[in-house]
N, CA, C and O atoms as a printed pandas DataFrame, in Angstrom:
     atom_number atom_name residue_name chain_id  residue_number  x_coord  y_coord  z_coord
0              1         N          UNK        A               1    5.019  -20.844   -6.705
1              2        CA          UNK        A               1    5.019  -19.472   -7.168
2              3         C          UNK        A               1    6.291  -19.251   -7.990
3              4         O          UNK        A               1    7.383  -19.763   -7.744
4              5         N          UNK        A               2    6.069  -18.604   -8.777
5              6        CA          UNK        A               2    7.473  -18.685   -9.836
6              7         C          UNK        A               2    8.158  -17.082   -9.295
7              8         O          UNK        A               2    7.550  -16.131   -8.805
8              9         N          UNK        A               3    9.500  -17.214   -9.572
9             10        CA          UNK        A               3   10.498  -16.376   -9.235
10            11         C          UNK        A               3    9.648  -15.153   -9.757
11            12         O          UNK        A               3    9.108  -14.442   -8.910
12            13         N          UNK        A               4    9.509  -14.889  -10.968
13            14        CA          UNK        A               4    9.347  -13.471  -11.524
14            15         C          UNK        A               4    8.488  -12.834  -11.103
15            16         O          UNK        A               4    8.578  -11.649  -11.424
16            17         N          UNK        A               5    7.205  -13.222  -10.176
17            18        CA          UNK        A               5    6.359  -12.607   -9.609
18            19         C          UNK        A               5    6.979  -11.686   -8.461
19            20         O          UNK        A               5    6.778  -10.503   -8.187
20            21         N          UNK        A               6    7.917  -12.786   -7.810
21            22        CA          UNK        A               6    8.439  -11.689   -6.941
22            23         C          UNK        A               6    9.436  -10.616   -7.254
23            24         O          UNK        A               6    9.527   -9.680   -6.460
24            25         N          UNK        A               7   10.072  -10.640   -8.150
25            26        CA          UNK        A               7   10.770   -9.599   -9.103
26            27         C          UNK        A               7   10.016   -8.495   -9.636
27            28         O          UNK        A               7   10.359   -7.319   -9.515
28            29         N          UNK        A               8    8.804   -8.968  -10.330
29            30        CA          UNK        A               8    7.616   -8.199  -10.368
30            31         C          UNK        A               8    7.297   -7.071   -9.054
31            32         O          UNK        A               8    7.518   -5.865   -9.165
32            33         N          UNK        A               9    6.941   -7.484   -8.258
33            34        CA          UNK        A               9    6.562   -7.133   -7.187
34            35         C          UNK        A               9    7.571   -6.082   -6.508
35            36         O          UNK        A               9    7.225   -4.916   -6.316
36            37         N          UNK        A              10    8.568   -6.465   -6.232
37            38        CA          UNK        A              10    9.912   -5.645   -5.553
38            39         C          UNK        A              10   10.102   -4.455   -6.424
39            40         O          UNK        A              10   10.246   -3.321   -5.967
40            41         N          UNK        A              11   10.097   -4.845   -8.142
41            42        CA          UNK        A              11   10.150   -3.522   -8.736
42            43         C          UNK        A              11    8.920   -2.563   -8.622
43            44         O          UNK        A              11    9.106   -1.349   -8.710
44            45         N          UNK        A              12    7.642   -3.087   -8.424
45            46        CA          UNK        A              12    6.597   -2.581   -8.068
46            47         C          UNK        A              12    6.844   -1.711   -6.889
47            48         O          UNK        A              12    6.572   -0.531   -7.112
48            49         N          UNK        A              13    7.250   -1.949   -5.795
49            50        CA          UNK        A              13    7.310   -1.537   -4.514
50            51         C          UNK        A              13    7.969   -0.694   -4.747
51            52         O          UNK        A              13    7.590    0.468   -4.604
52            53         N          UNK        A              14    9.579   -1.127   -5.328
53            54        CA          UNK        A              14   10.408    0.447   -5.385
54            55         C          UNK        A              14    9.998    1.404   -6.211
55            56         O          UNK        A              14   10.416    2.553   -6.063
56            57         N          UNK        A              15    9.300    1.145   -6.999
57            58        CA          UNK        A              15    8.917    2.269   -8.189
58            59         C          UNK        A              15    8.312    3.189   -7.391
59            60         O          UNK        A              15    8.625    4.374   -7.282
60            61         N          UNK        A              16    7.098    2.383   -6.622
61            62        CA          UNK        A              16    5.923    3.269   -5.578
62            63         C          UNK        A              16    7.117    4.257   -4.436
63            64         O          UNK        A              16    7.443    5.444   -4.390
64            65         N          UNK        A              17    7.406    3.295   -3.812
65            66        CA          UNK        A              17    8.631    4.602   -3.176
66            67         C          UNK        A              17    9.306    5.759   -3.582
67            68         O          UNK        A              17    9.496    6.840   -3.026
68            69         N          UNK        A              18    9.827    5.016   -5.348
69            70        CA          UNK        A              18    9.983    6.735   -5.814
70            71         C          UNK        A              18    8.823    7.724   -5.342
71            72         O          UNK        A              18    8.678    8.538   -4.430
72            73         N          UNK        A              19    7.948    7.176   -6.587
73            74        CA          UNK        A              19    6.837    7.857   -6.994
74            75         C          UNK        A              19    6.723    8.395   -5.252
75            76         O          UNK        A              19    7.043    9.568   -5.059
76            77         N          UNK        A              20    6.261    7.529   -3.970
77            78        CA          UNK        A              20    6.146    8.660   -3.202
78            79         C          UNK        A              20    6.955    9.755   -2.652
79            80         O          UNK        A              20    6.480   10.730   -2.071
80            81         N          UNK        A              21    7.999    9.577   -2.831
81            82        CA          UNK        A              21    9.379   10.616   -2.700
82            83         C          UNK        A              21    9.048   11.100   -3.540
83            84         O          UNK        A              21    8.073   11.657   -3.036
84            85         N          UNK        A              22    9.041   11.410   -4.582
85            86        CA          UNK        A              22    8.548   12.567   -5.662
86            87         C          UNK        A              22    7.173   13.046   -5.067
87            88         O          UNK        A              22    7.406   14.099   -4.474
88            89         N          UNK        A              23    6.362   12.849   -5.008
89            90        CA          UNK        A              23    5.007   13.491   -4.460
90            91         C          UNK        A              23    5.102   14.160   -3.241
91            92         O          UNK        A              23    4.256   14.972   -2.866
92            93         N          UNK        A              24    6.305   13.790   -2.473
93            94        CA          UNK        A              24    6.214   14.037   -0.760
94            95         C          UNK        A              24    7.383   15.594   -1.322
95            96         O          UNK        A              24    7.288   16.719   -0.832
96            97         N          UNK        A              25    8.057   15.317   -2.063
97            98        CA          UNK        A              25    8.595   16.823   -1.859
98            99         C          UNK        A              25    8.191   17.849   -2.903
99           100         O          UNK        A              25    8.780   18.929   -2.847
100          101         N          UNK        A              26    7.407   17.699   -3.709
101          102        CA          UNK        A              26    7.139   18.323   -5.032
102          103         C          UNK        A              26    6.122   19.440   -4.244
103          104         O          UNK        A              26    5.772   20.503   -4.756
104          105         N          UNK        A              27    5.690   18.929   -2.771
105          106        CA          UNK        A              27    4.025   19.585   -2.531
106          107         C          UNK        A              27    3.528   20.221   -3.472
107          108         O          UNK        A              27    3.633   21.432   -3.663
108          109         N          UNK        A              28    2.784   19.208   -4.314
109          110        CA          UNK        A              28    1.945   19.572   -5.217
110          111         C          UNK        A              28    0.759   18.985   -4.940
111          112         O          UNK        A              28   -0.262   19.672   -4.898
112          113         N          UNK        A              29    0.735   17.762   -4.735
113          114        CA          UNK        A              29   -0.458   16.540   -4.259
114          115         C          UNK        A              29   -0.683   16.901   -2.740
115          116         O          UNK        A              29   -0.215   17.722   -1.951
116          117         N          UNK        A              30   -1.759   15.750   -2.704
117          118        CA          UNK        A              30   -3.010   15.622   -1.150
118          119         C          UNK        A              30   -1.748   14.809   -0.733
119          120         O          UNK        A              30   -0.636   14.552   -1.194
120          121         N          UNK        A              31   -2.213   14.638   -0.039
121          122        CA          UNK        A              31   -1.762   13.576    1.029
122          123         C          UNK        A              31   -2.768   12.416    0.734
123          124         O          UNK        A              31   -2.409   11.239    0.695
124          125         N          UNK        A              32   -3.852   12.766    0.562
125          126        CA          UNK        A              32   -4.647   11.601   -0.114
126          127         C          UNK        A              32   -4.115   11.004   -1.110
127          128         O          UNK        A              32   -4.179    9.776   -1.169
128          129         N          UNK        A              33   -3.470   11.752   -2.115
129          130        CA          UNK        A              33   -3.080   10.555   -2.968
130          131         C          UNK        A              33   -2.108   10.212   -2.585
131          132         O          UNK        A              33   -2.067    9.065   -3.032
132          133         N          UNK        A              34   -0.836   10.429   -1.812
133          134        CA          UNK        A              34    0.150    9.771   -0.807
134          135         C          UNK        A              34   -0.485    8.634    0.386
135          136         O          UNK        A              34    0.373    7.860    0.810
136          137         N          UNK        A              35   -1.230    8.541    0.693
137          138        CA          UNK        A              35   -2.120    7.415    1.793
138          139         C          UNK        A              35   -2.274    6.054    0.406
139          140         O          UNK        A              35   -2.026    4.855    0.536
140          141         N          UNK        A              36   -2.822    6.883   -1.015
141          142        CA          UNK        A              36   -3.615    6.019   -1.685
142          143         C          UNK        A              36   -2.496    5.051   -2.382
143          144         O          UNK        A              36   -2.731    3.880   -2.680
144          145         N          UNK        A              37   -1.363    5.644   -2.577
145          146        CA          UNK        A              37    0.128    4.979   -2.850
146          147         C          UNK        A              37    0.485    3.982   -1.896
147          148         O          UNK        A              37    0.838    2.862   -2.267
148          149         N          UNK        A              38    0.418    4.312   -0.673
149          150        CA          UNK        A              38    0.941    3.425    0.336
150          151         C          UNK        A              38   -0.249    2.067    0.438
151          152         O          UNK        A              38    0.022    0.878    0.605
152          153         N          UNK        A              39   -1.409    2.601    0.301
153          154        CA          UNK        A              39   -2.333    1.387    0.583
154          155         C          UNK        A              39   -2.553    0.638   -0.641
155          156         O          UNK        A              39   -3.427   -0.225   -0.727
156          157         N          UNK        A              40   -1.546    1.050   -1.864
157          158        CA          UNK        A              40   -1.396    0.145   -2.974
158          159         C          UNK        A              40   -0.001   -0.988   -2.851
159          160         O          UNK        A              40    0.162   -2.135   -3.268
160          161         N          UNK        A              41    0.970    0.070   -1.983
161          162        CA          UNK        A              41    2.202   -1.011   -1.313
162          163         C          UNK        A              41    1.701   -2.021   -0.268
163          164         O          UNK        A              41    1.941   -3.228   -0.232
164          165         N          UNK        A              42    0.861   -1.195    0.684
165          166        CA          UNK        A              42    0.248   -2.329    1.659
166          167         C          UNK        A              42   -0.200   -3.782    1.232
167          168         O          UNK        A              42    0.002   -4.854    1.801
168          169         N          UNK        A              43   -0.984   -3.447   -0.140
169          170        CA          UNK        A              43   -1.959   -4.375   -0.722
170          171         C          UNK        A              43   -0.814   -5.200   -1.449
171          172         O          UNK        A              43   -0.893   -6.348   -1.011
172          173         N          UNK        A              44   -0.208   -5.146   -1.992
173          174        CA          UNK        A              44    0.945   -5.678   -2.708
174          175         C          UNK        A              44    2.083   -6.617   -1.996
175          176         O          UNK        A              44    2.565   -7.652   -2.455
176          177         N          UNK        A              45    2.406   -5.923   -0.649
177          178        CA          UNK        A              45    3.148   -6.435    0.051
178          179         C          UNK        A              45    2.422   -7.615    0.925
179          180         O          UNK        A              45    3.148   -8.306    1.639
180          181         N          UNK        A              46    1.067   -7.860    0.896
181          182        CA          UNK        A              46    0.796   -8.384    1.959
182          183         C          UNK        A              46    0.003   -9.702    1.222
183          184         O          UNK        A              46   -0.086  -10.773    1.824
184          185         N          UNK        A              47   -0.709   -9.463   -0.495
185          186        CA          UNK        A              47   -1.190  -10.514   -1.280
186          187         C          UNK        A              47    0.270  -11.478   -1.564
187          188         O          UNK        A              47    0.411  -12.669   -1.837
188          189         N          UNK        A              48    1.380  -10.206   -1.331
189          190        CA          UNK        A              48    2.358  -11.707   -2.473
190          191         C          UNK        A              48    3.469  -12.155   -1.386
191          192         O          UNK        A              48    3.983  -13.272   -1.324
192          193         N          UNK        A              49    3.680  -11.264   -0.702
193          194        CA          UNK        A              49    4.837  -11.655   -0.070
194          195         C          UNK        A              49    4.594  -12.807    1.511
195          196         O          UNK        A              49    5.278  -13.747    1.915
196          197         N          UNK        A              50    3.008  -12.022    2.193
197          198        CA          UNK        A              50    2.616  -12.862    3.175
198          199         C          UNK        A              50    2.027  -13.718    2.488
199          200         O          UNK        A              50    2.336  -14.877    2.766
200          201         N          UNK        A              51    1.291  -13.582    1.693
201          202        CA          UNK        A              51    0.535  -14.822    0.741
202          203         C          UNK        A              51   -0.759  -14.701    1.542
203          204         O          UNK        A              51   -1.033  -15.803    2.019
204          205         N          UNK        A              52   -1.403  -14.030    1.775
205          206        CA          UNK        A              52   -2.828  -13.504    2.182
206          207         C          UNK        A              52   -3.862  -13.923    0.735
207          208         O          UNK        A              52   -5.053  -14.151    0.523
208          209         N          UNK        A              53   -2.747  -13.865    0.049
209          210        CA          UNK        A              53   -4.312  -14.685   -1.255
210          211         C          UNK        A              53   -4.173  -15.631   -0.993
211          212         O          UNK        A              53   -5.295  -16.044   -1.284
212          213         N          UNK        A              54   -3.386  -16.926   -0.431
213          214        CA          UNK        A              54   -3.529  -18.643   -0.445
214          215         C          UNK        A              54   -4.295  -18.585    0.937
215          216         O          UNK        A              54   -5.071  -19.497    1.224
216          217         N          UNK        A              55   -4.092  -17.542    1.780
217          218        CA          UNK        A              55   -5.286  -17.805    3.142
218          219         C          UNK        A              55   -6.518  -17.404    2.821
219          220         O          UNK        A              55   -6.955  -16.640    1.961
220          221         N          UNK        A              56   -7.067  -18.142    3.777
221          222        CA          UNK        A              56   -8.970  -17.818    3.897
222          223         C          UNK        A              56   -8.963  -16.560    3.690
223          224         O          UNK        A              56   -8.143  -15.770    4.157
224          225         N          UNK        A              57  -10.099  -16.243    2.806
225          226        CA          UNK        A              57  -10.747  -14.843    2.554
226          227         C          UNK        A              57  -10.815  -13.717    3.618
227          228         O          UNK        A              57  -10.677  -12.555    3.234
228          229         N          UNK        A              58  -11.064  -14.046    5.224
229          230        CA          UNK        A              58  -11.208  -13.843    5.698
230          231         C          UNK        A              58  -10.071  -12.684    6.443
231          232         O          UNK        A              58  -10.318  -11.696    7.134
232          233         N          UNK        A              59   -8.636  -13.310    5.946
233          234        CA          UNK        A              59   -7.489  -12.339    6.676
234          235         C          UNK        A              59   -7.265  -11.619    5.296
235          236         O          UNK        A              59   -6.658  -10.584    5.573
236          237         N          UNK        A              60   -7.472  -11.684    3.929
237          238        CA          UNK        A              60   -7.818  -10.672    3.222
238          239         C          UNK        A              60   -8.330   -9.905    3.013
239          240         O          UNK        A              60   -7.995   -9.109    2.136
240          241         N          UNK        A              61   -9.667   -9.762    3.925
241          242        CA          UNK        A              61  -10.829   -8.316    4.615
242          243         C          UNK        A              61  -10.055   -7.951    5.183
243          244         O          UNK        A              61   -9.328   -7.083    4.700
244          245         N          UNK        A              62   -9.825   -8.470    6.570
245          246        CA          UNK        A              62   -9.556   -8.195    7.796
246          247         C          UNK        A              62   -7.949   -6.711    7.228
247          248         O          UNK        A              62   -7.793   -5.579    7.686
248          249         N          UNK        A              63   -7.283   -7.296    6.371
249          250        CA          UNK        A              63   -5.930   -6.863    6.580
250          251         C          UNK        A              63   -6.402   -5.181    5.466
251          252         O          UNK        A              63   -5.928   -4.045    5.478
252          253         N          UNK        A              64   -7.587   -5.868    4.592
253          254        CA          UNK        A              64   -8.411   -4.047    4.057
254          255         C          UNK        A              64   -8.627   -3.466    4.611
255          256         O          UNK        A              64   -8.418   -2.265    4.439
256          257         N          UNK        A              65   -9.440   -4.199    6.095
257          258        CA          UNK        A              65  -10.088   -2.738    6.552
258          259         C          UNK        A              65   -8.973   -2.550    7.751
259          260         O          UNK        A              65   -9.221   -1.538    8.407
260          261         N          UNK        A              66   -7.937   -3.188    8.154
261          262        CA          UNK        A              66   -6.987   -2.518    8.907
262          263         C          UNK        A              66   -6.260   -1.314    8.422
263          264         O          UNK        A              66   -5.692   -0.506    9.157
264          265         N          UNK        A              67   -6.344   -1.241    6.699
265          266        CA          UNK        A              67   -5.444   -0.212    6.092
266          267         C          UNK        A              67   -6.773    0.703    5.970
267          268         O          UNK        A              67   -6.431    1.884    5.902
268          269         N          UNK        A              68   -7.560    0.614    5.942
269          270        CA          UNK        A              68   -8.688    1.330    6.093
270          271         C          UNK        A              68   -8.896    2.415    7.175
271          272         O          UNK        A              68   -9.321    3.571    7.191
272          273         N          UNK        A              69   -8.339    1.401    8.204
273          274        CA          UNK        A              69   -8.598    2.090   10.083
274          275         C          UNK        A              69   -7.484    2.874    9.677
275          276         O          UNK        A              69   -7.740    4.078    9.705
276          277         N          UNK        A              70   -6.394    2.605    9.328
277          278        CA          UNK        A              70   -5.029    3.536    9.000
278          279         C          UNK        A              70   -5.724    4.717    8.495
279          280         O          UNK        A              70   -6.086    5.625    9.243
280          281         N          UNK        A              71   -5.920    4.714    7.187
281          282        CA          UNK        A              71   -5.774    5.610    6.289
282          283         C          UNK        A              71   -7.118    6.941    6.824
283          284         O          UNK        A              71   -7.087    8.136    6.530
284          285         N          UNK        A              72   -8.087    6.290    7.579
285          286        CA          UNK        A              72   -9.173    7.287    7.907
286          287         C          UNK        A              72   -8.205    8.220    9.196
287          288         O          UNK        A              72   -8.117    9.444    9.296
288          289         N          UNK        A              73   -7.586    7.191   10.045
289          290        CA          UNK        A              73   -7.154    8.116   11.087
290          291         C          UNK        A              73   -6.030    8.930   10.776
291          292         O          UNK        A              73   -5.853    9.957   11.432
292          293         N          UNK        A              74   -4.908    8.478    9.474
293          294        CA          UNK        A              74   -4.407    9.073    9.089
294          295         C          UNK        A              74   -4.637   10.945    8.527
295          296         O          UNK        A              74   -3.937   11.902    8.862
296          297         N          UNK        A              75   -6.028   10.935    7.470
297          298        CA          UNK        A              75   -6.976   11.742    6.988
298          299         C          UNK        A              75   -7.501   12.425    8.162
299          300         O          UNK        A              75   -6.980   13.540    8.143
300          301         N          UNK        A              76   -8.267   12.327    9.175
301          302        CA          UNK        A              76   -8.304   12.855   10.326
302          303         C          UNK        A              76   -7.194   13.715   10.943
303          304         O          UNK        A              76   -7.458   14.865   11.293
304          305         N          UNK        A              77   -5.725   13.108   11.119
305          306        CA          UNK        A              77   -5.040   13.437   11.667
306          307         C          UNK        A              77   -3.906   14.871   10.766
307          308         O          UNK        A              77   -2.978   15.591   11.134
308          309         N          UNK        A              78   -4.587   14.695    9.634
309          310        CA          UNK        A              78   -4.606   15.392    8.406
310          311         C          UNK        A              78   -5.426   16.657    8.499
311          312         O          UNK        A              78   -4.996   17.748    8.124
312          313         N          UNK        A              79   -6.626   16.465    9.016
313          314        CA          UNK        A              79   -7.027   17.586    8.813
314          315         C          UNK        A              79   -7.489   18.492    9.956
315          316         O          UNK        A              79   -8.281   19.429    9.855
316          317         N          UNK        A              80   -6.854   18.055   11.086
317          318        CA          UNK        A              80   -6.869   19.389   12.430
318          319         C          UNK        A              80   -5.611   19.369   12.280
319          320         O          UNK        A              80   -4.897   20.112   12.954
């Protein structure tokens, strides 16, 4: 894996952190699109850094629909 991907990536991550610090105090946005930010860091952090793309397909579902189980109970917990 060449260096710059992960350079790539880290600036990716911090950018998203702004961006959600800006959204989290602006209350202007859902919270949905704050869940939908994080499950773009989730996805990011977990293809490059665990390397979930060189493993079986299989812990690459598995680790979707865990952010999945998140983000519904999150939304739930959102709306009572």
């Amino acid at each position: 894996m060449k260096r710059w991907h992960n350079t790539f990536a880290l600036v990716a991550l911090l950018s998203l952190v702004a961006l959600m610090y800006v959204f989290a105090e602006s209350h202007l946005v859902s919270a949905i699109l704050i869940i939908a930010v994080s499950g773009v860091k989730f996805a990011l952090v977990a293809f490059q850094f665990m390397e979930v793309r060189k493993a079986h397909p299989i812990y690459g579902i598995w680790l979707l629909v865990l952010f999945a189980g998140f983000a519904l109970g999150g939304l739930i917990l959102i709306q009572e």
